[in-house]
LOKOL-861337 format. One line per field, with one value per atom (N, C-alpha, C): x, y, z. Coordinates in pm, whole numbers, plus 50000, padded with zeros to 5 digits. Example, Ala and Ser with C-alpha at 12.3 -4.5 7.8 and 13.67 -1.06 7.14 Angstrom:
x	c(51319_51230_51320_51285_51367_51290)
y	c(49431_49550_49670_49775_49894_50003)
z	c(50780_50780_50780_50708_50714_50787)
***
This chain:
x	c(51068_51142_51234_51275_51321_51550_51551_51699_51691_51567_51549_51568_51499_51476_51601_51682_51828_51860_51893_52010_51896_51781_51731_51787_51798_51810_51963_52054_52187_52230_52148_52149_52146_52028_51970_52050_52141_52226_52357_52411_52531_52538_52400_52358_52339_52321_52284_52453_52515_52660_52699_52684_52774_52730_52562_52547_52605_52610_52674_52787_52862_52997_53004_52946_52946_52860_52800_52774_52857_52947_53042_52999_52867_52853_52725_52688_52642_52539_52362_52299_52277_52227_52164_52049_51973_51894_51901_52021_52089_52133_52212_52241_52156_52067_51914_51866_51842_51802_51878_52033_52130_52134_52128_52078_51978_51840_51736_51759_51847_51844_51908_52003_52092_51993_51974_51862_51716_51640_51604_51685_51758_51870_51900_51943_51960_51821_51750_51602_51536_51571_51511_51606_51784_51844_51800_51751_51774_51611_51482_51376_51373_51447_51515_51532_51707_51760_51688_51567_51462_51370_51337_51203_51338_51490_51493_51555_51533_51577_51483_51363_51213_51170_51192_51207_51314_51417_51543_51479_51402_51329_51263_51147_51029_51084_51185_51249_51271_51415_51440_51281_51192_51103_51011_51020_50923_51030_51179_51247_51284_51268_51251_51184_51015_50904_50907_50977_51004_51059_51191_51303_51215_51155_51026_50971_50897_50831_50872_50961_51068_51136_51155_51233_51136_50995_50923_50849_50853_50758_50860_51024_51117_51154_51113_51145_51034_50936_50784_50819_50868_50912_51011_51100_51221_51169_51088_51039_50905_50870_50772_50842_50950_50991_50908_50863_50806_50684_50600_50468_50386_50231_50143_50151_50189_50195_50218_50351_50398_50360_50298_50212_50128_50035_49980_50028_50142_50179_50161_50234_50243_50093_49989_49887_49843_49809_49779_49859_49982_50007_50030_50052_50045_50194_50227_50332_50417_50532_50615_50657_50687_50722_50849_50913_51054_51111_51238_51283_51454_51516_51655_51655_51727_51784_51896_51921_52071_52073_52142_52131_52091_52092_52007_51835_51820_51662_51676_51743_51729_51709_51762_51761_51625_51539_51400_51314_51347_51210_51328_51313_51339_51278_51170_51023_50976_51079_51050_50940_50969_50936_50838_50798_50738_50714_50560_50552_50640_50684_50736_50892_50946_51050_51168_51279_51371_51508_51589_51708_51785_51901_51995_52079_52087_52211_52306_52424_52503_52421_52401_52377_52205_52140_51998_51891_51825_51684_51585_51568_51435_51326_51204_51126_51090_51121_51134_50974_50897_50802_50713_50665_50611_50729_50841_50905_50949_50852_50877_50894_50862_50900_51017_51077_51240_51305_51241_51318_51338_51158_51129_51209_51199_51280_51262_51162_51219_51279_51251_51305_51425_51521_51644_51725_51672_51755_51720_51679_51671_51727_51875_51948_51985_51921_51983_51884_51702_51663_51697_51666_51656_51861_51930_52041_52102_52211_52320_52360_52271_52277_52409_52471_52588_52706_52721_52860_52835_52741_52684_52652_52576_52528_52646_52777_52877_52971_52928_53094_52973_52846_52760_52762_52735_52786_52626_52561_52465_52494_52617_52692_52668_52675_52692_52802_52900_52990_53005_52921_52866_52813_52773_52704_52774_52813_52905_52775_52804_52812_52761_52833_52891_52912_52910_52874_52978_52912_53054_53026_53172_53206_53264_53245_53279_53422_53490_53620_53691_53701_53804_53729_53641_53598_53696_53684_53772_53638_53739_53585_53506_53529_53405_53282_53356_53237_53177_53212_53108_53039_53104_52982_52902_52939_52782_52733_52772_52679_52610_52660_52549_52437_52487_52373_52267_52303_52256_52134_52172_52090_51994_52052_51967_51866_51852_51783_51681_51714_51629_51524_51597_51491_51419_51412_51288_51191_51217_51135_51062_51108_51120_51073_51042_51017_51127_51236_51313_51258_51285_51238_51373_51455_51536_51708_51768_51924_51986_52070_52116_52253_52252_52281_52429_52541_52658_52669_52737_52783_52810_52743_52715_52655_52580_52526_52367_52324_52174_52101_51968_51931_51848_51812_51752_51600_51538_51344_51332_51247_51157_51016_50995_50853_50765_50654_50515_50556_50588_50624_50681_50820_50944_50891_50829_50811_50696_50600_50523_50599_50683_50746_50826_50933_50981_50886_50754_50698_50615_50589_50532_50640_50767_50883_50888_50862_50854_50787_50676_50531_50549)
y	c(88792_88917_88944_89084_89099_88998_89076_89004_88855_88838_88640_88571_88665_88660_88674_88779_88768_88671_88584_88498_88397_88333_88225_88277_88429_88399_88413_88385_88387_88285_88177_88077_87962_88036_87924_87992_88109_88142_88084_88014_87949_87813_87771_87634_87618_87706_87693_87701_87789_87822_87692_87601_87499_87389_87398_87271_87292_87444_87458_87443_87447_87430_87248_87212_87051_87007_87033_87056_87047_87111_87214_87289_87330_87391_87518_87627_87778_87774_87781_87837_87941_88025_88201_88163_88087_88089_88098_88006_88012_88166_88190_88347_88423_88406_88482_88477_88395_88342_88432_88419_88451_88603_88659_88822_88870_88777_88802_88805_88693_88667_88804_88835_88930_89038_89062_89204_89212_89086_89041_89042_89078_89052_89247_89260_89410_89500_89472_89535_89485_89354_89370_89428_89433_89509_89634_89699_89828_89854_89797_89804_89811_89718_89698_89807_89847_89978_90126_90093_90196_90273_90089_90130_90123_90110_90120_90280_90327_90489_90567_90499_90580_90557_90460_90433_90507_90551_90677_90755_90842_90936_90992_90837_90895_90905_90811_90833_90967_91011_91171_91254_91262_91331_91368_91235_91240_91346_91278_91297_91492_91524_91679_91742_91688_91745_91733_91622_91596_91727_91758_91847_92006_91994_92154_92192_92101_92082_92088_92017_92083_92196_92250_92386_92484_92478_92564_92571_92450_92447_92507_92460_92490_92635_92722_92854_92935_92864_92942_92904_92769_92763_92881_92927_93038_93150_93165_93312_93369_93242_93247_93307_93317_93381_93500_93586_93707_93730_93596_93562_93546_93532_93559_93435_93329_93173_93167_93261_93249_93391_93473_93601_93583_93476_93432_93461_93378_93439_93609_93677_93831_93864_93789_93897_93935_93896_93928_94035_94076_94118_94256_94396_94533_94548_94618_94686_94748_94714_94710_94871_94971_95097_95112_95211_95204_95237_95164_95175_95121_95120_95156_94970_94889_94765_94758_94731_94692_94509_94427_94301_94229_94253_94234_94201_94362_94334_94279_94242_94208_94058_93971_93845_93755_93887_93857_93846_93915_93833_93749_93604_93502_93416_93420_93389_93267_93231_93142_93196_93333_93455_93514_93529_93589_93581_93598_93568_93665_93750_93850_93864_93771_93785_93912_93922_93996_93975_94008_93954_94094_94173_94220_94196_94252_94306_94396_94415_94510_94665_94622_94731_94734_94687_94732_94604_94633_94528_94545_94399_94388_94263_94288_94212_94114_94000_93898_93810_93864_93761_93690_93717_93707_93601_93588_93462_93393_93321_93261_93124_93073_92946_92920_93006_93035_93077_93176_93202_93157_93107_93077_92928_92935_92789_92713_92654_92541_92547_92686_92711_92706_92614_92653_92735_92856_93008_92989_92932_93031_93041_92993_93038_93196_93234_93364_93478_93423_93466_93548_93695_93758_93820_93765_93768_93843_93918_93994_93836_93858_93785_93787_93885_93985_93833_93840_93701_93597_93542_93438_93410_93567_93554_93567_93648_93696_93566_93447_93351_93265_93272_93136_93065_93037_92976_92952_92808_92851_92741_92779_92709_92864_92818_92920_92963_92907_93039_93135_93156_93263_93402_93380_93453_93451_93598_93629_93730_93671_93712_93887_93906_94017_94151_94252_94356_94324_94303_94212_94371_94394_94516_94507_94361_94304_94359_94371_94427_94348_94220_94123_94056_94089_94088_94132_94063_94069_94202_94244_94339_94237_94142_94033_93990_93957_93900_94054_94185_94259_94328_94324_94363_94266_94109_93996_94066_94138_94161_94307_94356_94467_94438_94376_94281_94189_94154_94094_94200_94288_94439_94454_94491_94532_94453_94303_94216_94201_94233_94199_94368_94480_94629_94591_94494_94490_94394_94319_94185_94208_94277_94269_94430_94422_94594_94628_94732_94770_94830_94833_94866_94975_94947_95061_95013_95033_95036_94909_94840_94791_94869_94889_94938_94939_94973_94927_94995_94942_94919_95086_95142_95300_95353_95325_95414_95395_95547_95600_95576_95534_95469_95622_95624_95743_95759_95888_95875_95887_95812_95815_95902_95987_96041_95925_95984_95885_95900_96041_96097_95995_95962_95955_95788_95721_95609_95562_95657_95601_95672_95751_95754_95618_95582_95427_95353_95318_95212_95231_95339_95375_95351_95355_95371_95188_95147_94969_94931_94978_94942_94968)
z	c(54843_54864_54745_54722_54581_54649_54741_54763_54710_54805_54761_54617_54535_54367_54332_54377_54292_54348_54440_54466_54407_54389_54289_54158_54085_53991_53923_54049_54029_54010_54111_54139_54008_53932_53784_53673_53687_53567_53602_53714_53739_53684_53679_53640_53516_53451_53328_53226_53321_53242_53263_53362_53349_53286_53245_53209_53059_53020_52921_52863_52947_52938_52924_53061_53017_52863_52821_52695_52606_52573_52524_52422_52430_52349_52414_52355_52394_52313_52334_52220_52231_52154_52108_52266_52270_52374_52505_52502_52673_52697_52565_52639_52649_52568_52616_52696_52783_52922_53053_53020_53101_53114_53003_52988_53050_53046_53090_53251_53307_53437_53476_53452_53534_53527_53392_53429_53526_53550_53666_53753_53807_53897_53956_53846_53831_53904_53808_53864_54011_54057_54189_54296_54248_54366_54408_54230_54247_54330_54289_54402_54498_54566_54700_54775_54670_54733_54716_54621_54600_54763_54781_54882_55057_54994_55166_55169_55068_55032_55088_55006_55052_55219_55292_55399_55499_55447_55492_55473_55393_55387_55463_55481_55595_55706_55806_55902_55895_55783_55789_55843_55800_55797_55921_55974_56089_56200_56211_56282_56273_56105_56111_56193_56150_56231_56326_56447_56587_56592_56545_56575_56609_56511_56457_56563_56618_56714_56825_56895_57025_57008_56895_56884_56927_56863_56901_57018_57067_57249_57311_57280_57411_57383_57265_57224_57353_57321_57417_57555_57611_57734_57831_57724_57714_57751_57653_57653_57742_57814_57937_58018_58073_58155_58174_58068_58098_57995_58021_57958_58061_58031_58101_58175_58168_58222_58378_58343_58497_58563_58535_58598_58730_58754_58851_58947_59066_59218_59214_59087_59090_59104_58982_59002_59128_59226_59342_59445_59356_59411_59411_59449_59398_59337_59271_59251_59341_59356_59482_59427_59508_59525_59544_59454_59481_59621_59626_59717_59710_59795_59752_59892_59871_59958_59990_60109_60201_60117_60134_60151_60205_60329_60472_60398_60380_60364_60216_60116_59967_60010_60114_60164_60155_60208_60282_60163_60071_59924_59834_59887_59846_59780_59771_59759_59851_59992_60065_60153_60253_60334_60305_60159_60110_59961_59905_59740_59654_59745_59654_59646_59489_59482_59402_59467_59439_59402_59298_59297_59242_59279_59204_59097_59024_58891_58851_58918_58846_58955_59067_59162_59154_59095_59037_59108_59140_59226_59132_59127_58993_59080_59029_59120_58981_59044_58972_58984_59092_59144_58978_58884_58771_58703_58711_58680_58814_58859_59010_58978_58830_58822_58802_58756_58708_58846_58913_59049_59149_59188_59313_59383_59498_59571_59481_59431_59331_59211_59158_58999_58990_58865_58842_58843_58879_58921_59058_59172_59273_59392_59350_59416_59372_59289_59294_59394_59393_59479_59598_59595_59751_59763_59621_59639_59499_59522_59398_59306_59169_59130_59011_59009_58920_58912_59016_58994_58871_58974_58912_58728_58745_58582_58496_58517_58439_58452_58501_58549_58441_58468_58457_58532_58671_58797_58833_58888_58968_59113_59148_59271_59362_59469_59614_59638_59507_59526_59458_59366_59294_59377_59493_59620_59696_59733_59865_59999_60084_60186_60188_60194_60192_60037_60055_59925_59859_59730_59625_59487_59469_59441_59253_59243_59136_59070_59160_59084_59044_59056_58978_58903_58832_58713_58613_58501_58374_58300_58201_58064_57976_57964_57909_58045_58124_58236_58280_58289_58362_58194_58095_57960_57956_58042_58024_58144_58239_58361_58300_58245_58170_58083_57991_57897_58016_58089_58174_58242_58282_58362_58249_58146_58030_58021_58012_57993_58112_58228_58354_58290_58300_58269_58157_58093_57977_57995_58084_58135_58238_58358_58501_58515_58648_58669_58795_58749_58853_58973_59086_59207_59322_59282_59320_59308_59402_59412_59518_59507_59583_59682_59777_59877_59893_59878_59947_60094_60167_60311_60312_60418_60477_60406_60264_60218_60255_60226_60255_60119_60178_60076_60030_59914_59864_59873_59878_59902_59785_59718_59605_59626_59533_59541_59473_59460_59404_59270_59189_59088_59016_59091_59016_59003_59123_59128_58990_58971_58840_58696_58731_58587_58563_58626_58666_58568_58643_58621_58432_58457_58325_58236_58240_58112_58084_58216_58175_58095_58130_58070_57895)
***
């Protein structure tokens, strides 16, 4: 090994100085020898510290391409949300017709009840069923399922107390948490296909014509 070589050849230039010294005397040769050693000495550290450089390297390298590589599967994982992957439960199913929801009935597409899921935003019902892996009972969102998902998304909360009961009017909201609950709306109308209004307490829900309902769907599209 080159480490090994320097300490032999540190080893035979210590020996040599002293037999010199016991000597008492230095030839042109010995120091020739002694020159020679160290620069043998010199040159195998620096090999050494050559190939464990080149060895930092390849580590660095592999560990880039690792990095490359999870950036870009977990980018496509992300953006499945509203990729053909998770389309399946939906295909089968028609295009839900607008319609205006109480809470009551927003409850019932949970996707437990039924394949066809629903969640609110900022007053707005979007049918979520096409990201059901994200929504549905088992998906990491789905507690928001069948429910005003507005709290939740603007706090970042996916606890049950994010979900009230009851028509949440979002007024103690700060102006940062309800501009994330707008950005938030925005983001569900480009992914998702809206389906009508969420309801507050006495109000009439509105008739949709066929009209108004495929202009809706056409502006998604």
């Amino acid at each position: 090994m080159a480490a090994g070589d320097g300490d032999v050849k540190l080893g035979t230039l210590g020996s040599g100085s002293e037999s010199s010294s016991n000597g008492g005397s230095e030839s042109p040769g010995g120091a020739g020898a002694e020159g020679g050693g160290w620069a043998a000495a010199a040159l195998a550290l620096l090999t050494g510290g050559g190939e464990m450089l080149l060895n930092v390297a390849l580590v660095a390298l592999v560990l880039l391409g690792a990095y490359r590589l999870w950036v870009r599967w977990g980018r496509r994982g992300i953006g499945a949300r509203a990729g053909t992957g998770e389309e399946s439960p939906a295909a089968s199913l028609p295009r839900m017709k607008k319609r205006d929801f109480s809470l009551e009935q927003l409850r019932q597409y949970d996707g437990s009840r039924t394949p066809r899921i629903l969640l609110a935003v900022n007053g707005k019902v979007f049918d979520v069923t096409k990201g059901s892996k994200f929504y549905g009972p088992a998906g990491p969102y789905g507690i928001f399922a069948g429910r005003d998902a507005s709290r939740g998304l603007a706090t970042f909360c996916l606890d049950k107390d994010a979900l009230k009961e009851e028509y949440d009017d979002l007024s103690d909201l700060n102006a940062v948490q309800m501009e994330s609950v707008r950005e938030w709306e925005m983001q569900f109308k480009e992914k998702y296909d809206y389906v009508g209004r969420l309801l507050k307490p006495g109000e009439e829900p509105s008739e949709y014509t066929d009209e108004e309902d495929t202009k809706d769907h056409n502006k998604q599209d």
